[in-house]
C-alpha positions in Angstrom: 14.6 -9.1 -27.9 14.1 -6.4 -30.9 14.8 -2.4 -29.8 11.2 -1.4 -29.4 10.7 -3.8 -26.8 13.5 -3.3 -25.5 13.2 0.3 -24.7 10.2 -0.5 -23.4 11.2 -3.0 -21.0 13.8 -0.6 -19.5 11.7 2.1 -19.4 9.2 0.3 -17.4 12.5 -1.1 -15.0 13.7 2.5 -14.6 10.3 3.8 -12.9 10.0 0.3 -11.0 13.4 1.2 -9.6 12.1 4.3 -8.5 9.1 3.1 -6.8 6.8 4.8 -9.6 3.5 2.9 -10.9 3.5 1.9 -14.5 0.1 0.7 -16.6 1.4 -2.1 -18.6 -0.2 -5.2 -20.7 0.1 -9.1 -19.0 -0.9 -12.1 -20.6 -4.5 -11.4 -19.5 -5.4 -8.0 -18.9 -3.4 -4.3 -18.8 -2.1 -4.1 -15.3 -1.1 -1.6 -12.9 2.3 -2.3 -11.5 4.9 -1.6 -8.8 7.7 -3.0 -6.9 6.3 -6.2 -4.7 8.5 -5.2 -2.3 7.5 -1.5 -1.8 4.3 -0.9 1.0 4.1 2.8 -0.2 3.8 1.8 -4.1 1.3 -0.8 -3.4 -0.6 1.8 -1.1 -0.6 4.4 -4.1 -2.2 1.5 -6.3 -4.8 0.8 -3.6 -5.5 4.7 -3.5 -5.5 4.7 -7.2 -8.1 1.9 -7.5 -9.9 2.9 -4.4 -9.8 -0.1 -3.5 -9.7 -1.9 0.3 -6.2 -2.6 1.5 -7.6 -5.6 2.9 -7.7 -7.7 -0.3 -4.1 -8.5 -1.9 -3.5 -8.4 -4.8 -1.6 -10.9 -7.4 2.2 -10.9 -7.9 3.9 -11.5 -11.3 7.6 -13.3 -11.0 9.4 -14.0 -14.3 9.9 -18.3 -13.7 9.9 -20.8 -10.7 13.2 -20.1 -9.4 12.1 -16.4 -8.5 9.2 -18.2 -7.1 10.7 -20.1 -4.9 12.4 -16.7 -3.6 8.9 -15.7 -2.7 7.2 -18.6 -1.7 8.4 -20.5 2.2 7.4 -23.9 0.6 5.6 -25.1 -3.2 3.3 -27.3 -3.0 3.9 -30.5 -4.8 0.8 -29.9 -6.7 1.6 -26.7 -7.9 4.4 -27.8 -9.5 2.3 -30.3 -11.2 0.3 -27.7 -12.2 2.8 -25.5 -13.5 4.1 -27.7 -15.6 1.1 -28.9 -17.5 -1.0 -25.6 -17.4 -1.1 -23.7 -20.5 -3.0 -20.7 -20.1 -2.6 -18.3 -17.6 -3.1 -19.3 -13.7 -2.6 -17.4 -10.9 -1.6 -19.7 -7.8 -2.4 -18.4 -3.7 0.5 -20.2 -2.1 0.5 -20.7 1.8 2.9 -18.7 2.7 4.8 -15.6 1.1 8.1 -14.4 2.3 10.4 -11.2 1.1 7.4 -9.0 0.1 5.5 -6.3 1.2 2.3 -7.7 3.8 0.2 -5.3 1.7 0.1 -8.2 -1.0 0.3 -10.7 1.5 -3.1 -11.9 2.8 -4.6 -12.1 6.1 -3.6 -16.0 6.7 -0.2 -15.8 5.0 -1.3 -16.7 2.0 0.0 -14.5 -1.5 -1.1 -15.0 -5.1 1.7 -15.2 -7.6 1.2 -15.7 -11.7 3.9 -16.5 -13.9 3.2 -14.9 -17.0 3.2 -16.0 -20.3 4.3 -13.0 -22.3 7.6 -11.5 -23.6 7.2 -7.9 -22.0 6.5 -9.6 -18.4 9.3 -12.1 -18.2 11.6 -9.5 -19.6 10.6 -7.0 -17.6 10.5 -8.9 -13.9 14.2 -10.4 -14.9 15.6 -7.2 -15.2 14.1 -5.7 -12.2 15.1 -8.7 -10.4 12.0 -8.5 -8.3 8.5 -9.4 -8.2 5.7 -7.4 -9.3 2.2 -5.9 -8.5 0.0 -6.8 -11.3 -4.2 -5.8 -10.4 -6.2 -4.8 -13.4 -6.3 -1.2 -14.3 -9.3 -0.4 -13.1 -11.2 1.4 -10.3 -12.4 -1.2 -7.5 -15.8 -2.2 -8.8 -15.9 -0.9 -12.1 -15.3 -3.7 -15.0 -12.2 -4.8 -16.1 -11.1 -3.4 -18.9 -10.2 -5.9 -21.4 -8.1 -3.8 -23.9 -5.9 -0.4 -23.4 -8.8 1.8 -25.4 -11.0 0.8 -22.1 -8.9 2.1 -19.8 -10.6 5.4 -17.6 -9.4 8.2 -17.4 -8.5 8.2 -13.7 -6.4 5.3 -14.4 -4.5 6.7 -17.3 -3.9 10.4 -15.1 -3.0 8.4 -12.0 0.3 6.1 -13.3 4.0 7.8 -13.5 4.7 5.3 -16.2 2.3 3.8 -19.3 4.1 1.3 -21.5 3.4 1.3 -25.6 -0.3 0.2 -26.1 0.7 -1.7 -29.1 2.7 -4.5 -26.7 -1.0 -5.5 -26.0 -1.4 -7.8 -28.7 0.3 -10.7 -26.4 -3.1 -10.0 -23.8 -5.9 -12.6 -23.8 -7.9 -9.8 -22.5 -9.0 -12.1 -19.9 -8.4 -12.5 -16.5 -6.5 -15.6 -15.3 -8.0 -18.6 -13.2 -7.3 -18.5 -9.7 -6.4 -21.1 -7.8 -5.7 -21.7 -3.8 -3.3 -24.7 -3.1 -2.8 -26.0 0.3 0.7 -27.7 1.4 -2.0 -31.3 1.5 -2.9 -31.0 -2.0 -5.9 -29.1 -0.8 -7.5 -26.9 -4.3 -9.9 -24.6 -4.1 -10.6 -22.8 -7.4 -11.4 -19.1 -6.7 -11.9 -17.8 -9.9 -12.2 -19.9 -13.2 
């Protein structure tokens, strides 16, 4: 890892550690982020957005062995998919354990993405935790597919904004979605 992203990387970890919110680039889109764990983080990001507590929000872990931490049981056909997939995929397991219910959903369920960028995996090892990642925008308004269209309200409302020019490893897209059952029920939810 060279010294630029390194200081980023434990820059963002510090104000995870202290329960701030950071704005920080995925593999698909610039993200707001907190600790998975924290209910009063996630209920600042839900402020922030503006956004119905009611609808979780995904969770970034670093590989499948922090997943497993997370997750009471993978389904067989998630590893499957995990394995072949190569771009990014956000999976809504059945049931989540060890987080905060604000990202957990009504039935149990909790989306987790492992992301395909340096900065992420970096980032969520060193924490040692799971993280919020919902796109850095206010509920309703489009999601902004590069750091210059972030709003204002956004950019004001994060303790923490890591170096725009990590970006570059964004699609600028937002990942598929896809609901797996313990059967090998899917259910694609966003494409």
């Amino acid at each position: 890892m060279d010294d630029d992203l390194k200081y980023e990387v434990d820059a963002a970890v510090k104000a995870l550690k202290a329960g701030d919110l950071i704005l920080y680039p995925t593999d698909t889109v610039w993200g707001l982020g907190c600790d998975a764990t924290r209910s009063d983080a996630i209920g600042r990001i839900f402020d922030l957005k503006q956004r119905d507590d009611s609808k979780s929000v995904i969770v970034l872990v670093s590989d499948a062995d922090m997943l497993a931490r997370y997750v009471r049981q993978i389904p067989p056909m998630a590893i499957d998919l995990l394995e072949i997939n190569d771009k990014p995929m956000t999976i809504i397991y059945p049931q989540g354990v060890g987080l905060s219910e604000k990202v957990i959903a009504d039935d149990g369920s909790v989306a987790i993405r492992i992301p395909q960028n340096e900065f992420c995996v970096q980032m969520i090892r060193l924490f040692g935790k799971p993280v919020v990642s919902t796109s850095a925008n206010i509920s309703g308004e489009p999601t902004p597919g590069c750091f210059a269209e972030i709003g204002a309200a956004i950019l004001d409302g994060v303790d923490h904004i890591v170096e725009p020019a990590l970006e570059h490893t964004s699609s600028g897209r937002s990942s598929q979605i896809i609901k797996i059952g313990m059967g090998g029920e899917v259910k694609v939810i966003r494409e």
